[in-house]
C-alpha positions as CSV (number, residue, x, y, z in Angstrom):
1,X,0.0,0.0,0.0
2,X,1.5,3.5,-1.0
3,X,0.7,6.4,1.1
4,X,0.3,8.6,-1.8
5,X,-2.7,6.6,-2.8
6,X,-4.4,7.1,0.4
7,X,-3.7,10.7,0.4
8,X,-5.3,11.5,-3.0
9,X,-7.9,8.8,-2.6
10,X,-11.4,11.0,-2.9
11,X,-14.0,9.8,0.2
12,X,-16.5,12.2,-1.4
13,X,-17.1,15.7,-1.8
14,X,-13.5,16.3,-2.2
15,X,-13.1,14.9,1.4
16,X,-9.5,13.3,2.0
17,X,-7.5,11.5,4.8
18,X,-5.3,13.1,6.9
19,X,-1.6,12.6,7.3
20,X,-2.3,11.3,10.8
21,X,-4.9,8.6,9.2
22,X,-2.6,7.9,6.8
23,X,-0.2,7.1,9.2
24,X,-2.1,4.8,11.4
25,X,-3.0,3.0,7.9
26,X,0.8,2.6,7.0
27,X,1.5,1.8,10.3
28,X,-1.0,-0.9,10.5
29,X,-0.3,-2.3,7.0
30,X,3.1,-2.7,8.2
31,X,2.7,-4.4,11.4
32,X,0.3,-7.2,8.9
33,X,3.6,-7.5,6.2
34,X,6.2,-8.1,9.4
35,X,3.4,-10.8,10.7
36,X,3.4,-12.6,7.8
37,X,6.9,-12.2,7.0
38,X,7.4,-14.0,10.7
39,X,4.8,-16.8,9.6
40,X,6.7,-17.4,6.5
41,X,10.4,-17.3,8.1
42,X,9.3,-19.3,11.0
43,X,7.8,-22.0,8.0
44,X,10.4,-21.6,6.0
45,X,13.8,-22.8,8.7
46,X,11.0,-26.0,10.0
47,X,11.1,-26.9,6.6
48,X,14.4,-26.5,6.3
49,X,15.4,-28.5,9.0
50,X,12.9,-30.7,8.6
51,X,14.2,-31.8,4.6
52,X,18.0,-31.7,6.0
53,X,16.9,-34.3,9.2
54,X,15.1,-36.6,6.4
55,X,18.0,-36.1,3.6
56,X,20.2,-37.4,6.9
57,X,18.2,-40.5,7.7
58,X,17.4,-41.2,4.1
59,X,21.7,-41.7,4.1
60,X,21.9,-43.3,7.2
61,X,19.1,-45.5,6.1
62,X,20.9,-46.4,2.8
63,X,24.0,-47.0,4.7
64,X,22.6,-49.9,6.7
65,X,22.6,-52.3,4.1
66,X,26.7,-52.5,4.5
67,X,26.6,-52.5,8.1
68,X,26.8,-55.5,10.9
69,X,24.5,-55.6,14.0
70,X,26.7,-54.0,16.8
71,X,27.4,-51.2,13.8
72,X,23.5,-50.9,13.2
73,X,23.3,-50.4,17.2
74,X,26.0,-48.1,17.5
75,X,24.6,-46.2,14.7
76,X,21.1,-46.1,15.6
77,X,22.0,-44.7,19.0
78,X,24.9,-42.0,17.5
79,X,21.4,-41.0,14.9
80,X,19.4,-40.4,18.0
81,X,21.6,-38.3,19.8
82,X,22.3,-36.3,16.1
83,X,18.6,-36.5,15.9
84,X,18.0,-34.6,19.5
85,X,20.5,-32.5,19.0
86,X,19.5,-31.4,16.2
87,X,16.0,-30.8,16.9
88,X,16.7,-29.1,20.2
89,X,19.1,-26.5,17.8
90,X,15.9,-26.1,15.1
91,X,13.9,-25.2,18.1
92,X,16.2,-22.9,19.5
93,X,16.5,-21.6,16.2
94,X,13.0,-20.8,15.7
95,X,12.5,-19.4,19.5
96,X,15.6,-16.8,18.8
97,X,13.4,-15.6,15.4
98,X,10.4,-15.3,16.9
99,X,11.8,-13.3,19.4
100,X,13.4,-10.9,16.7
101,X,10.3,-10.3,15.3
102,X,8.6,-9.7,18.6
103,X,11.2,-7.1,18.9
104,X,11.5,-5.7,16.1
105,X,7.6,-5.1,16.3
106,X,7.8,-3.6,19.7
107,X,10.0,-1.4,19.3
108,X,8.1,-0.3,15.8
109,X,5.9,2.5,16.7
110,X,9.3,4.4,19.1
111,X,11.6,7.3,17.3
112,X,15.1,7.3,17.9
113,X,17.4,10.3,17.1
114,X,19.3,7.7,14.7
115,X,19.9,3.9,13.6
116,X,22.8,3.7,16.6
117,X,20.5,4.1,18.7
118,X,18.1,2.3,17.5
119,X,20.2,-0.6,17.1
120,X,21.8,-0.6,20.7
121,X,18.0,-0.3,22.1
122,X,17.2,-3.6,19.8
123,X,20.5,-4.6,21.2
124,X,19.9,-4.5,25.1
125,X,16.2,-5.6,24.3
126,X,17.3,-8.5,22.4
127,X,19.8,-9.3,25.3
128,X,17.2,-8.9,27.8
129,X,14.8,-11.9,26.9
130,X,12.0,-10.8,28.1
131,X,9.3,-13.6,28.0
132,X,6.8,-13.4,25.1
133,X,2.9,-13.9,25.7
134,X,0.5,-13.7,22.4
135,X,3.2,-12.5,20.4
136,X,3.6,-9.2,23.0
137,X,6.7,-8.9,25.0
138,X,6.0,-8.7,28.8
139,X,7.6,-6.0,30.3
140,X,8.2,-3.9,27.2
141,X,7.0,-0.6,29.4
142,X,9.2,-1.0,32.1
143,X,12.0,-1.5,30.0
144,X,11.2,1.3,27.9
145,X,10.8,3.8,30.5
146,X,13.8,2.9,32.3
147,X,15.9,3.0,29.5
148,X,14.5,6.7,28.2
149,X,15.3,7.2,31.9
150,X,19.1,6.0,31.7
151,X,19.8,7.5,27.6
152,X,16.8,10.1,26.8
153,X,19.0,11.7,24.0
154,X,18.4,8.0,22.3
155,X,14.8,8.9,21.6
156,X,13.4,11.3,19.4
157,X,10.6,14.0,20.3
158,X,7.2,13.7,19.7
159,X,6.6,17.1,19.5
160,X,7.2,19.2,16.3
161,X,10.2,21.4,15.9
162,X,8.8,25.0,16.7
163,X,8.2,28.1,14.0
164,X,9.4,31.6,14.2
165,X,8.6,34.5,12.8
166,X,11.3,36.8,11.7
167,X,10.4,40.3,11.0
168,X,7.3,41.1,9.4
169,X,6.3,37.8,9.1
170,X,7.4,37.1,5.5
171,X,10.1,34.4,6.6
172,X,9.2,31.8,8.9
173,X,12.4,29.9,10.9
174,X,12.2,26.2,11.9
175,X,14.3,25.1,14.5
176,X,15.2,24.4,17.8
177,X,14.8,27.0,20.3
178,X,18.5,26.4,21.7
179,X,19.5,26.8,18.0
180,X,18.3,30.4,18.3
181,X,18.9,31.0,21.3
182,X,22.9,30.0,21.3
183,X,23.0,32.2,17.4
184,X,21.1,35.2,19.6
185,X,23.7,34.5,23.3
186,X,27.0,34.7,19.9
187,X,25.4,38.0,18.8
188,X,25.0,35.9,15.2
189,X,21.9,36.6,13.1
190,X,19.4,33.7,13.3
191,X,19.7,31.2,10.1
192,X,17.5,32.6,6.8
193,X,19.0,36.3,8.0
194,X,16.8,39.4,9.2
């Protein structure tokens, strides 16, 4: 879905969505792609493991036919421990990318002042392992709150840079306030000029 269809997309009377609707929309669209991008990963390394486990017993099967009784014993039990060990590492496979996606769909809807951030947030989230109920991380708010608590330059504002007007209101300044005030404390004209 593109946002610029939504934008120009007519609900009558020359009625459109807003930017924030068209947010929520994107936003929600995306959420269903990374879901199903999840359900198809998660399929996609069980079948994977599944065809390499059966492409190793089809061989081990095969390689029977040459073998003696003690070898057939011996082997049987070395294929169940490959077999366990195997499974338990498929399993721990799918866990760790179900957990990525839970994560990486948490932490979705938060701004970040820039991808290092954002990545060492993902990073200490990730390393966290916090338990996962219906697909939700438990404990995501706490975490959250005590990290913006511990780095708050890591997250970006939710409220818009303000306007100024510069002299008779023919050229508008956006920036932060600190921005004008430093250029203003320097006895520099603010950026744009007078």
């Amino acid at each position: 879905m593109k946002r610029d269809f939504l934008k120009n997309l007519d609900l009558g009377n020359g009625a459109h969505l807003s930017d924030d609707l068209v947010e929520q929309i994107m936003a929600e669209d995306g959420k269903a792609k990374a879901d199903l991008q999840s359900t198809i990963n998660t399929l996609t390394a069980e079948r994977d493991g599944l065809q390499s486990q059966l492409s190793d017993a089809n061989a081990t099967i095969q390689s029977y036919k040459d073998m003696d009784i003690d070898g057939i014993k011996q082997s049987a039990a070395d294929w169940e421990t490959k077999y366990n060990t195997d499974t338990q590492a498929l399993k721990d496979q799918l866990e760790s990318t179900k957990y990525g996606y839970a994560v990486e769909n948490a932490v979705g809807s938060l701004k970040f002042t820039s991808e290092s951030a954002k990545k060492a947030f993902l990073a200490d989230l990730t390393a966290k392992k916090l338990p996962i109920q219906e697909g939700k991380l438990l404990g995501l708010e706490d975490f959250t709150k005590g990290y913006k608590e511990a780095d708050p330059g890591a997250f970006a504002s939710d409220e818009p840079a303000p306007s100024f007007t510069i002299g008779s209101g023919q050229k508008t300044q956006t920036g932060t306030a600190s921005d004008s005030a430093l250029r203003a404390a320097f006895g520099l004209e603010p950026k744009g000029g007078k």
